[in-house]
C-alpha positions as CSV (number, residue, x, y, z in Angstrom):
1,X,-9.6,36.0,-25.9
2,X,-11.7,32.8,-26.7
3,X,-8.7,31.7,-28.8
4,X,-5.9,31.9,-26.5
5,X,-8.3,30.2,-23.5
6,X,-8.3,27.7,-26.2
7,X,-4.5,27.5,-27.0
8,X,-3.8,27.0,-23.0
9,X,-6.6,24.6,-22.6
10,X,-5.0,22.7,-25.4
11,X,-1.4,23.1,-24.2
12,X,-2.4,22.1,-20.4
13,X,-3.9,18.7,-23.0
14,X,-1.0,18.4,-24.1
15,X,0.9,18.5,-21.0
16,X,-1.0,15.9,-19.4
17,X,-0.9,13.3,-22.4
18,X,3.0,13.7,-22.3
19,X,3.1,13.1,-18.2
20,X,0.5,10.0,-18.6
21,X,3.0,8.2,-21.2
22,X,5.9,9.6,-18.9
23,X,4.1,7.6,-15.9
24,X,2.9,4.7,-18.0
25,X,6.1,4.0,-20.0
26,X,7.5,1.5,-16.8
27,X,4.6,-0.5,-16.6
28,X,4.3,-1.1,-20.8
29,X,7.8,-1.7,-21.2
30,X,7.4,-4.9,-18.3
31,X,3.9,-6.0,-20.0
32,X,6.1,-5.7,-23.8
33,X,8.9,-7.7,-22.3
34,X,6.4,-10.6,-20.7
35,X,5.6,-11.9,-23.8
36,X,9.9,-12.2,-24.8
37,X,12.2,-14.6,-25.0
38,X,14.9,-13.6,-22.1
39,X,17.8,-13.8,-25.1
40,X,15.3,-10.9,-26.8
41,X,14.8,-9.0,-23.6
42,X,18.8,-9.1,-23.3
43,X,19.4,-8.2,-26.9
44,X,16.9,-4.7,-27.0
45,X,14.6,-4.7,-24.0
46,X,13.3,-1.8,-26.0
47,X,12.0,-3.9,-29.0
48,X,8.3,-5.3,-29.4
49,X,8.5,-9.1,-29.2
50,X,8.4,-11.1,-32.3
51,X,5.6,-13.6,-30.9
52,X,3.5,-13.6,-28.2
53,X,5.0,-16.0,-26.2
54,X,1.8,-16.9,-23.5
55,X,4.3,-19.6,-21.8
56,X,6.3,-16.9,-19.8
57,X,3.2,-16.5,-17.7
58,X,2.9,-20.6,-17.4
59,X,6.2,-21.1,-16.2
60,X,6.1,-17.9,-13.9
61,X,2.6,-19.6,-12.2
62,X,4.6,-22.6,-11.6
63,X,7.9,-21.7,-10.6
64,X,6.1,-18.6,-8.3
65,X,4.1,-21.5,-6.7
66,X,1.9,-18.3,-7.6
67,X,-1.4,-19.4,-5.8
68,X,0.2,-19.7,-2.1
69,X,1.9,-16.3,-2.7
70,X,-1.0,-14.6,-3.5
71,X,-3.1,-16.5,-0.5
72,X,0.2,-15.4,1.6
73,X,0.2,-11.3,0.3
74,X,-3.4,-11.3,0.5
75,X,-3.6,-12.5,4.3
76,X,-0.9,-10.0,5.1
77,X,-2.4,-7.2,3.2
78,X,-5.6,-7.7,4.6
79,X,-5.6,-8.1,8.3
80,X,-2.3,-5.8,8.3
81,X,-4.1,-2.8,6.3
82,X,-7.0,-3.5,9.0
83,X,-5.4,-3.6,11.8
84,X,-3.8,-0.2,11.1
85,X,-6.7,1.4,10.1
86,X,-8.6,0.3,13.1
87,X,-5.6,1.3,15.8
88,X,-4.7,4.4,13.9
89,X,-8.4,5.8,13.9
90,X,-9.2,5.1,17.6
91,X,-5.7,6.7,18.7
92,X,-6.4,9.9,16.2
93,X,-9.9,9.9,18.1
94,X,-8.3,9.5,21.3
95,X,-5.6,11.8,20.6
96,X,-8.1,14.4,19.6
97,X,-11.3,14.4,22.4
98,X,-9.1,13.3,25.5
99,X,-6.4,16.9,25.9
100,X,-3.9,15.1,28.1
101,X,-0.4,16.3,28.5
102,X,0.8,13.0,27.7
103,X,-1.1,12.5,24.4
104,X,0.7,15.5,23.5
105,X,3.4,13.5,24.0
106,X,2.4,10.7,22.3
107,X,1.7,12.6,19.0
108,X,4.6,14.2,18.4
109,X,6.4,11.2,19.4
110,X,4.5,9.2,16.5
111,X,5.2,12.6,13.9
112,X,8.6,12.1,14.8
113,X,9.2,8.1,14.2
114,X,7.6,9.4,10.9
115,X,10.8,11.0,9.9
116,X,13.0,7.8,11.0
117,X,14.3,5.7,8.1
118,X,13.4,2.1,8.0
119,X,17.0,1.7,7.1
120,X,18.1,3.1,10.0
121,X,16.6,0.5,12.4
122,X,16.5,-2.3,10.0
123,X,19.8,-4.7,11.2
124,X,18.7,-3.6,14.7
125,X,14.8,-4.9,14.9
126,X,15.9,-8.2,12.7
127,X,18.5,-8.8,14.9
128,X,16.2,-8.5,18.4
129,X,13.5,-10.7,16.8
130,X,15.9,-13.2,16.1
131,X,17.3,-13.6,19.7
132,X,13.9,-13.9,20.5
133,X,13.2,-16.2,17.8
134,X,9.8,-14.8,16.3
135,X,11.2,-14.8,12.8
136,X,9.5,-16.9,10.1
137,X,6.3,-15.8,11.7
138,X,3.7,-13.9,9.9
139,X,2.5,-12.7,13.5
140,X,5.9,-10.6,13.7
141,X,5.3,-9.2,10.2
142,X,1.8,-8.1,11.3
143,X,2.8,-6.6,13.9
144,X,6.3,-4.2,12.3
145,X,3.8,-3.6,9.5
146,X,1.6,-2.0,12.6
147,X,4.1,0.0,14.2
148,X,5.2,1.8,11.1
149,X,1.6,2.0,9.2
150,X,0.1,3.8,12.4
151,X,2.4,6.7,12.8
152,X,0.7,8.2,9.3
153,X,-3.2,6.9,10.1
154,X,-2.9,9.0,13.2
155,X,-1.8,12.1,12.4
156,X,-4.1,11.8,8.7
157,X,-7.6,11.0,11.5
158,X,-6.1,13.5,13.8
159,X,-6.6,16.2,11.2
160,X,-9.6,15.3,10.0
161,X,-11.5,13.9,13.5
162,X,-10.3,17.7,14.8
163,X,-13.3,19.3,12.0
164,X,-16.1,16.8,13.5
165,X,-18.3,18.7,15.6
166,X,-18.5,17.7,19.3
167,X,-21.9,17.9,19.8
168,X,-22.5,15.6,17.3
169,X,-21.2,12.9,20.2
170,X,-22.9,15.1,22.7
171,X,-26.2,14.1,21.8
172,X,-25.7,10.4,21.7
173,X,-24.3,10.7,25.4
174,X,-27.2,12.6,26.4
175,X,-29.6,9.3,24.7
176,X,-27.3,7.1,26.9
177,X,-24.6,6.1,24.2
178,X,-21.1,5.1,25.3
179,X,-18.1,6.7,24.1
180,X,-16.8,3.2,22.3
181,X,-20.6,3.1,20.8
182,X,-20.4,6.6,19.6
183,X,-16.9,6.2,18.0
184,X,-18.3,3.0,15.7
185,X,-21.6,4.5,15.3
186,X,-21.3,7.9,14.7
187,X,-17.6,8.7,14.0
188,X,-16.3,6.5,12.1
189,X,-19.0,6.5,9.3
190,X,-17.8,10.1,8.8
191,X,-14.5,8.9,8.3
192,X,-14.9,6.9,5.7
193,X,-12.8,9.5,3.0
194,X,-9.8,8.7,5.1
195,X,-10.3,5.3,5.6
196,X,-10.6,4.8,1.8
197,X,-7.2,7.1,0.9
198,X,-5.3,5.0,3.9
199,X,-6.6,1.4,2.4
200,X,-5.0,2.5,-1.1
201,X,-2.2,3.5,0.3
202,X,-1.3,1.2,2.6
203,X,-2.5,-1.7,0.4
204,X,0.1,-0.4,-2.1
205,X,2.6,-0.4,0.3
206,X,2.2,-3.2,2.2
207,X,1.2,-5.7,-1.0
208,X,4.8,-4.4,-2.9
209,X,6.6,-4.3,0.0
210,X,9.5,-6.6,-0.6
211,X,12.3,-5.5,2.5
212,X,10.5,-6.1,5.7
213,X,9.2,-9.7,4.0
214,X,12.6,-10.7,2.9
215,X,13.9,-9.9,6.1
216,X,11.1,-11.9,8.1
217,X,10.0,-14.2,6.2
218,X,12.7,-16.9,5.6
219,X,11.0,-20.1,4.3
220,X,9.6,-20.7,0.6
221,X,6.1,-21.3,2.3
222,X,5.6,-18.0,3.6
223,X,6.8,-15.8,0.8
224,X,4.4,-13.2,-0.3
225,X,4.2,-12.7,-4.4
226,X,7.3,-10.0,-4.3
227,X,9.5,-12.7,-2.6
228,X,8.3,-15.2,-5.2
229,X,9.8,-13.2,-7.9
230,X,13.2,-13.6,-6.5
231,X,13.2,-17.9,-7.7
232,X,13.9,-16.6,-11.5
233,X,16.7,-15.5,-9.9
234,X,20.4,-17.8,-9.9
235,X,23.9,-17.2,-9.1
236,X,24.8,-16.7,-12.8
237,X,21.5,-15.6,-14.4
238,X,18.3,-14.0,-14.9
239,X,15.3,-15.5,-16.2
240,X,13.8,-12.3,-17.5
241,X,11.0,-13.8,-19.7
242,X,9.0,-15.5,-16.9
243,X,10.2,-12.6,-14.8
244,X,8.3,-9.9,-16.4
245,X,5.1,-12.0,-16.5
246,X,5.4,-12.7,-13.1
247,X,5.9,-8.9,-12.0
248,X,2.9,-8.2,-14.5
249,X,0.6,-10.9,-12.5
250,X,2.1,-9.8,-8.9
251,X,0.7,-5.6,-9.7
252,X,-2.8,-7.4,-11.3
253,X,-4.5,-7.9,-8.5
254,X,-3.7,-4.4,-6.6
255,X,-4.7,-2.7,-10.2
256,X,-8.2,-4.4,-9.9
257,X,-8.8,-3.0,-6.8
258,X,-7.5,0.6,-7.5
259,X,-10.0,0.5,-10.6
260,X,-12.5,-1.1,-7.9
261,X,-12.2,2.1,-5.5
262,X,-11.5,4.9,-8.2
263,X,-14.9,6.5,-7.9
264,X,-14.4,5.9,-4.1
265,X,-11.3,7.8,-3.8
266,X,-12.6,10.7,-6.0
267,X,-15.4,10.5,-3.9
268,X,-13.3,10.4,-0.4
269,X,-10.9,13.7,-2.2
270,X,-13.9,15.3,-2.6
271,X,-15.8,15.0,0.8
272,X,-12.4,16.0,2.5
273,X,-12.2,18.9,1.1
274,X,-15.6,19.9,1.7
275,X,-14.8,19.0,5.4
């Protein structure tokens, strides 16, 4: 019995070794190739590289213009991820304590845009902000990133706000608390697992988003990191080299933070389910 516990425990080992070098295989392969020569990344992308070649991640600094696009993905990142965490967890709260017919409404209206393709609407929205010329304008970024990052915060607070117990905010009404006192004082500490699983995910999102950027953001000055890999780009060729270092320094700074909030999210898994 102790032997064949054994055997599966070692199988299920097994298993998982062969899904992590499944999952990791993309992201060596682009950290191999960095260090090429784009006429050795042409000939077998598959090959190690003969010599380390450090310069690829020179040029890509350079011809990234590497510091403005990471000051540009970080501002966008940051005030866009907070902005949607903020809106999303007063609208679940809202959603959840006030039982209007019309937030009802509202709710199933935001489920619903969840299922919406950004495809769909794409030539559409670039095509209203242009007549309206808010284009080029980090502002109008903000705010797209806003209305499709809130649709998912709400219904993930809605869920979990709906297992706080209302008498928790009884009793700070009863000591003279108001309701937007209570929400920032009492409520949202407790949602603190959800806030940190949103912030990954929507960092994530929102810091390798290249689509909605492109489509915005038209000058060289505003490009976030993702846009910047597009200059090793020409009408007749790749420079995959400095490419692949620059793809490698663009996921850097969101792996940092991931290995930043890993406890956190375990942590954040772990108190939701208890919840």
């Amino acid at each position: 019995m102790i032997n064949a516990r054994q055997s599966t425990s070692q199988i299920k080992s097994a298993l998982l070794y062969i899904l992590l070098f499944v999952f990791l295989t993309p992201f060596l392969l682009v950290v191999m190739n960095s260090f090429k020569k784009t006429q050795q990344f042409v000939e077998n992308p598959l090959s190690p590289p003969k010599a380390l070649l450090f310069g690829n991640y020179i040029s890509a600094y350079k011809n990234m213009d590497f510091m403005q696009g990471f000051l540009n993905s970080f501002v966008i990142t940051a005030v866009a991820v907070f902005i949607i965490l903020i809106f999303s967890s007063m609208t679940g709260y809202l959603f959840v304590r006030f039982k209007w017919k019309l937030n009802a409404i509202l709710f199933f209206i935001m489920l619903a845009s969840m299922a919406l393709p950004f495809q769909v609407i794409m030539i559409p929205l670039v095509m209203l902000y242009g007549k309206l010329d808010l284009l080029n304008m980090k502002a109008t970024l903000l705010f797209m990133y806003l209305g499709f990052g809130v649709p998912f915060g709400v219904f993930t607070f809605h869920g979990f706000i709906k297992g706080i117990p209302y008498e928790l905010e009884e009793s700070a009404f009863i000591e003279g608390s108001s309701r937007l006192r209570t929400f920032f004082q009492i409520i949202l500490p407790l949602l603190r697992p959800v806030f940190v699983t949103l912030v990954v995910l929507d960092v994530l999102w929102i810091w390798n988003d290249y689509l909605l950027p492109s489509l915005v953001l038209l000058s060289p000055e505003q490009r976030t990191l993702p846009l910047s890999t597009f200059s090793f780009f020409s009408s007749y060729s790749v420079d995959y080299g400095p490419l692949m270092a620059g793809l490698v320094m663009t996921i850097i700074p969101v792996l940092i933070l991931y290995l930043f909030l890993q406890k956190q999210i375990v942590k954040g898994i772990t108190e939701g389910a208890l919840k």
